[in-house]
C-alpha positions as CSV (number, residue, x, y, z in Angstrom):
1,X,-7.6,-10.6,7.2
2,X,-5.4,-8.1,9.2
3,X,-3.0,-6.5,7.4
4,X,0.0,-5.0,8.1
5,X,0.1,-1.0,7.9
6,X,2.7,1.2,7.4
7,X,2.9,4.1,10.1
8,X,0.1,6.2,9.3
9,X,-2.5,2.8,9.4
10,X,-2.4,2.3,5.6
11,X,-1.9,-1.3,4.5
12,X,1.8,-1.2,3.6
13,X,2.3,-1.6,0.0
14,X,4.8,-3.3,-2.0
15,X,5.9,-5.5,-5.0
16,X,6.6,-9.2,-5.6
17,X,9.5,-10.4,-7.3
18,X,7.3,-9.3,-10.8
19,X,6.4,-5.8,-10.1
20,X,2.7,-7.0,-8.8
21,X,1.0,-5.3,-6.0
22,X,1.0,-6.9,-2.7
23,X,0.3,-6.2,0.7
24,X,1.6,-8.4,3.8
25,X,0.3,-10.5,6.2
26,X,1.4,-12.5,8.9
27,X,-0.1,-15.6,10.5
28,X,1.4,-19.1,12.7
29,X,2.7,-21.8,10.4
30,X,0.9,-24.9,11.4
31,X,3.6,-27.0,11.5
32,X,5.8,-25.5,14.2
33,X,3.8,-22.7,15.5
34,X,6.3,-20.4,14.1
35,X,5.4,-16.7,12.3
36,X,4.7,-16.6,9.1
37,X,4.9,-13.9,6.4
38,X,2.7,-13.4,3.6
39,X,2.5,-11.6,0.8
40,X,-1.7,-10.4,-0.1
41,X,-2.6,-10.0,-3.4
42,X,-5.7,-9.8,-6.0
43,X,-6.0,-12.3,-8.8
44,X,-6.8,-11.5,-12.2
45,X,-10.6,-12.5,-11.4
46,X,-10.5,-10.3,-8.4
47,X,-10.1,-12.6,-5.1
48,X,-7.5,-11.8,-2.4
49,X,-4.7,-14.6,-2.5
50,X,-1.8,-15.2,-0.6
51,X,1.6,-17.2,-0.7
52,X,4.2,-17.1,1.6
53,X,7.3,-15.4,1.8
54,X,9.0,-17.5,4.8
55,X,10.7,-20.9,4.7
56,X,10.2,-23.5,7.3
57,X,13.8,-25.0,8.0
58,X,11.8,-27.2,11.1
59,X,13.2,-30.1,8.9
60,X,16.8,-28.9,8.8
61,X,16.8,-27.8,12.6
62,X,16.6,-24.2,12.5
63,X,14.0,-22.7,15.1
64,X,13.4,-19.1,15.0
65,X,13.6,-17.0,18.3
66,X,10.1,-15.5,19.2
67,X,8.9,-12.4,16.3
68,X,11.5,-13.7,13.5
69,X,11.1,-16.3,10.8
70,X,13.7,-17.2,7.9
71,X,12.7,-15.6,4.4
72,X,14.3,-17.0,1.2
73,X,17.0,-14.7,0.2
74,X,15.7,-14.0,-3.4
75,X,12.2,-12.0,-1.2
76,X,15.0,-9.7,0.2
77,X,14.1,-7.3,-1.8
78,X,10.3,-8.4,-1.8
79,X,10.2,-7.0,2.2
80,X,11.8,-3.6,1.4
81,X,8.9,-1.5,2.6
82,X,9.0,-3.9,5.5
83,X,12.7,-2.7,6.4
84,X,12.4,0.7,5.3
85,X,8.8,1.6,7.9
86,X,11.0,-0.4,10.5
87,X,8.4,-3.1,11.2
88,X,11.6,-6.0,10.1
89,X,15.2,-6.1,11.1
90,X,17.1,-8.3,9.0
91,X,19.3,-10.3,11.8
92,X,21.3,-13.1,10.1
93,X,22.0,-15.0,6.8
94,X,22.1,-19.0,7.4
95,X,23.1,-21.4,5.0
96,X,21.0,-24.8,4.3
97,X,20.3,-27.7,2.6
98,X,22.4,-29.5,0.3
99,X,22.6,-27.1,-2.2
100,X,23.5,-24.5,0.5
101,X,20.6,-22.4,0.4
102,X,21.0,-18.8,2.0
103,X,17.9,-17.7,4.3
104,X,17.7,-14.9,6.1
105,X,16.4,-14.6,9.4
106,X,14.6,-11.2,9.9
107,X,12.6,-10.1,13.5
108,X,9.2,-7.9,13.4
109,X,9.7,-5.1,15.4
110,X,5.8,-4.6,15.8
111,X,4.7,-4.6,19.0
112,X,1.5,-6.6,18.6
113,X,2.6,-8.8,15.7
114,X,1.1,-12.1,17.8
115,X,-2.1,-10.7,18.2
116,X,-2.3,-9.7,14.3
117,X,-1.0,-13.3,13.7
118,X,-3.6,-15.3,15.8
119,X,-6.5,-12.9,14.1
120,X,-5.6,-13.8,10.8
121,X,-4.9,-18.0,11.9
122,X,-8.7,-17.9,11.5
123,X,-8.9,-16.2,8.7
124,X,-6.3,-17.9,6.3
């Protein structure tokens, strides 16, 4: 699995929502061939496990442009090192759903981000 490295080639580090360790990862969501963001991480009996940080609103009509994806609101926070090495713009808050959701739609400014999602497609 490719990771995603902050600016001196380092996998970029961050925390989840409970002060855990992750890394980040991006691959295609099978559904709509859109990007998707995960967060890497080591369970307690040592293997690499991921979960994802994007939401697929395919089923509410919402299509991301090419290099975004919609992230719940409450992993804002979650993608900080993402925002603060530049490799995300956050670009616009939607509302969904019939609890009117908020998701944020945020664009990788990494040049090569397809290639790193199609290596890791295999891979996840």
């Amino acid at each position: 699995m490719h990771l995603i490295t902050d600016n001196h080639g380092r996998p970029l580090n961050g925390t989840n929502s409970f002060g855990e360790p992750i890394t980040y990862a991006v691959t295609w969501f099978h559904h709509d061939g859109t990007l998707a963001l995960l967060a890497v991480y080591v369970n307690e009996q040592g293997d690499v496990q991921t979960y994802p940080l994007i939401i697929n609103l395919a089923a509410y009509g919402y299509y991301p442009m090419p290099a975004h994806t919609f992230i719940n609101s409450t992993y804002l926070s979650t993608i900080t090192p993402l925002i603060e090495q530049e490799h995300v713009r956050v670009d616009d808050t939607i509302r969904y759903g019939a609890f009117n959701e908020r998701a944020i739609e945020i664009e990788f400014l990494i040049p090569d981000i397809e290639t790193l999602a199609d290596e890791n497609c295999g891979d996840l």
